[in-house]
KEKE-3310 file (N, C-alpha, C; in steps of 0.2 Angstrom, whole numbers, plus 5000, padded with zeros to 4 digits):
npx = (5493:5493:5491:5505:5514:5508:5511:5526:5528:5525:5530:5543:5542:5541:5554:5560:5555:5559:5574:5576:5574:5581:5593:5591:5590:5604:5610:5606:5614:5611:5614:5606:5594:5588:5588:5597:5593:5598:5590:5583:5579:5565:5564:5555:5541:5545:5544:5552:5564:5571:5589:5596:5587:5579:5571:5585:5591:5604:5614:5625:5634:5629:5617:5602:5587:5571:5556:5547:5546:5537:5538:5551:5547:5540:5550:5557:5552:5546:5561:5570:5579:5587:5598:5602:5611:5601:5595:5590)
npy = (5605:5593:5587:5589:5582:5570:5570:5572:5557:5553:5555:5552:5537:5533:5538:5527:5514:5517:5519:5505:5498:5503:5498:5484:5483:5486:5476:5465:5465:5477:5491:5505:5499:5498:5483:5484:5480:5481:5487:5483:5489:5484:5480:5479:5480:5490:5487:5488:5476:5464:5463:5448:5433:5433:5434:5431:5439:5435:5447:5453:5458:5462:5460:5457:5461:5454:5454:5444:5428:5430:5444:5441:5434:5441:5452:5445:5441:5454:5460:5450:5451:5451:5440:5429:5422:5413:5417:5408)
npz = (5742:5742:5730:5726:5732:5727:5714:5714:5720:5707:5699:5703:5705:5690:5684:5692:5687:5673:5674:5679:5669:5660:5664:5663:5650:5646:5653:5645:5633:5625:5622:5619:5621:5611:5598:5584:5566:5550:5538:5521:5504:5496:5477:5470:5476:5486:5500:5515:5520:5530:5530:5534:5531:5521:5503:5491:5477:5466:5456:5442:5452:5464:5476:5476:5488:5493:5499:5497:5490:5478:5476:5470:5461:5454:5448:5441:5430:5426:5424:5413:5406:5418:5424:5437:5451:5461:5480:5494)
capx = (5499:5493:5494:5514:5517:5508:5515:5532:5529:5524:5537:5550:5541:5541:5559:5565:5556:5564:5581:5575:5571:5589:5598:5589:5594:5612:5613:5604:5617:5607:5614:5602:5588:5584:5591:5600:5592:5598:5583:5584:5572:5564:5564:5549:5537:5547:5544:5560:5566:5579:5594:5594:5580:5573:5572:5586:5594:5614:5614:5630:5640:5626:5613:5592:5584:5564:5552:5543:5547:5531:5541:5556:5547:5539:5554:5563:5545:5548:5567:5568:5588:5591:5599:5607:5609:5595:5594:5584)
capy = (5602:5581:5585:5592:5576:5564:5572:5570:5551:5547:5554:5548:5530:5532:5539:5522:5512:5517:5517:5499:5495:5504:5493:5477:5480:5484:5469:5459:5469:5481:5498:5508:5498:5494:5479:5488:5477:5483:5483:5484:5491:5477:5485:5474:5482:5496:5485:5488:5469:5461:5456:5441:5428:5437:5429:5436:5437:5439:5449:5457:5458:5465:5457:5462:5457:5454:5454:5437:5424:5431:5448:5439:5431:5447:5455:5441:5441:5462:5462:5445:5451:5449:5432:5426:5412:5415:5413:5405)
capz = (5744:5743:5723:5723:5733:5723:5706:5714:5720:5701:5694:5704:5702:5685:5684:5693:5682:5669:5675:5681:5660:5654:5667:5660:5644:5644:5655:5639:5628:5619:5626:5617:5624:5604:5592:5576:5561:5542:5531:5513:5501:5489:5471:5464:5479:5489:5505:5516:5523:5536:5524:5537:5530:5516:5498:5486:5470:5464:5449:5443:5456:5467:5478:5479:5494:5492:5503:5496:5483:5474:5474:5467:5454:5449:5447:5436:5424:5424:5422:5411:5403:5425:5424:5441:5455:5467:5486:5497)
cpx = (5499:5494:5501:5516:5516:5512:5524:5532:5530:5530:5543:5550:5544:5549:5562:5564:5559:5572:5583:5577:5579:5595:5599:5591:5600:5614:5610:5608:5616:5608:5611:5594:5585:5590:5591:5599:5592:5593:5585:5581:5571:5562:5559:5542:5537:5547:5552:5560:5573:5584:5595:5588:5576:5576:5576:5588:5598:5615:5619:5634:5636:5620:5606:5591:5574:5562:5548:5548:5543:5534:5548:5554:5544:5543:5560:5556:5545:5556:5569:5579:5591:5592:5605:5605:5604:5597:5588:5578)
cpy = (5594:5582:5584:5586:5570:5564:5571:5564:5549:5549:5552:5540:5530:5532:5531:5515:5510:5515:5510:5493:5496:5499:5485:5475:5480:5478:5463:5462:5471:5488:5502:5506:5493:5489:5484:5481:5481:5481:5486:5485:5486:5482:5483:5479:5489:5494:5486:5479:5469:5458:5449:5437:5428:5433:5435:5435:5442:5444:5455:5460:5462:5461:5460:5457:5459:5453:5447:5434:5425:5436:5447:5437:5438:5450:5452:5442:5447:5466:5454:5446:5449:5443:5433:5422:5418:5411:5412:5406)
cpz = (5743:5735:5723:5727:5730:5716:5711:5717:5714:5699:5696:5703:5697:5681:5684:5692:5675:5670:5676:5673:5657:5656:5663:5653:5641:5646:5650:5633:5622:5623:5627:5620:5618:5599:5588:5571:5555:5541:5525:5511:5494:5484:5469:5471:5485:5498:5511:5522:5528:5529:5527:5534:5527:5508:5493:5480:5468:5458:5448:5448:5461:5469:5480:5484:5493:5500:5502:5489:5478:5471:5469:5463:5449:5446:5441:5429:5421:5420:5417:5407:5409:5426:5431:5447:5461:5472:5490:5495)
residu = (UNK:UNK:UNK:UNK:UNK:UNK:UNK:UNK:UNK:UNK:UNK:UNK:UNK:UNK:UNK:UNK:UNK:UNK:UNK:UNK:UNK:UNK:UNK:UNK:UNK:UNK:UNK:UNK:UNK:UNK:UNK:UNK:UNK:UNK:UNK:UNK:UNK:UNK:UNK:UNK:UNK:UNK:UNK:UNK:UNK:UNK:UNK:UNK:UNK:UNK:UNK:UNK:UNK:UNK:UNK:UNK:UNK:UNK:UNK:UNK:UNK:UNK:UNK:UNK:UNK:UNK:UNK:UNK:UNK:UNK:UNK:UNK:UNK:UNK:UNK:UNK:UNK:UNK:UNK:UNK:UNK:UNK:UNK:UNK:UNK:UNK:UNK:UNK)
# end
């Protein structure tokens, strides 16, 4: 009998900290509880990156996203006909 009341204390604790956790993040306005970050998949190492703050390069009307400058230069040293303006 002491078990079926402590298994039903934890789980209702447990229940109303979570509901505790779902509350705090709608009110930091993340509905789901989780940040939606795009990642992009770097072609020079398969890495997938944030397109926010990642090193890239313009090429034909199409933008690659790296995962380092290292990755960027490999990829201009590999593709050498890929001529375009680089960022950051």
């Amino acid at each position: 009998m002491r078990f079926l009341i402590w298994g039903t204390l934890a789980t209702w604790v447990v229940a109303r900290l979570h509901q505790a956790d779902k509350l705090r993040s709608e009110a930091a306005g993340h509905p789901s509880g989780q940040l939606m970050i795009a990642l992009l998949r770097d072609p020079c190492c398969g890495a997938y990156v944030p397109a926010q703050g990642s090193p890239m390069l313009a090429q034909a009307g199409k933008v690659e996203h790296f995962c380092s400058s290292e990755c960027r230069d490999r990829f201009l040293r590999l593709h050498p006909a890929v001529s375009g303006s680089e960022g950051q």
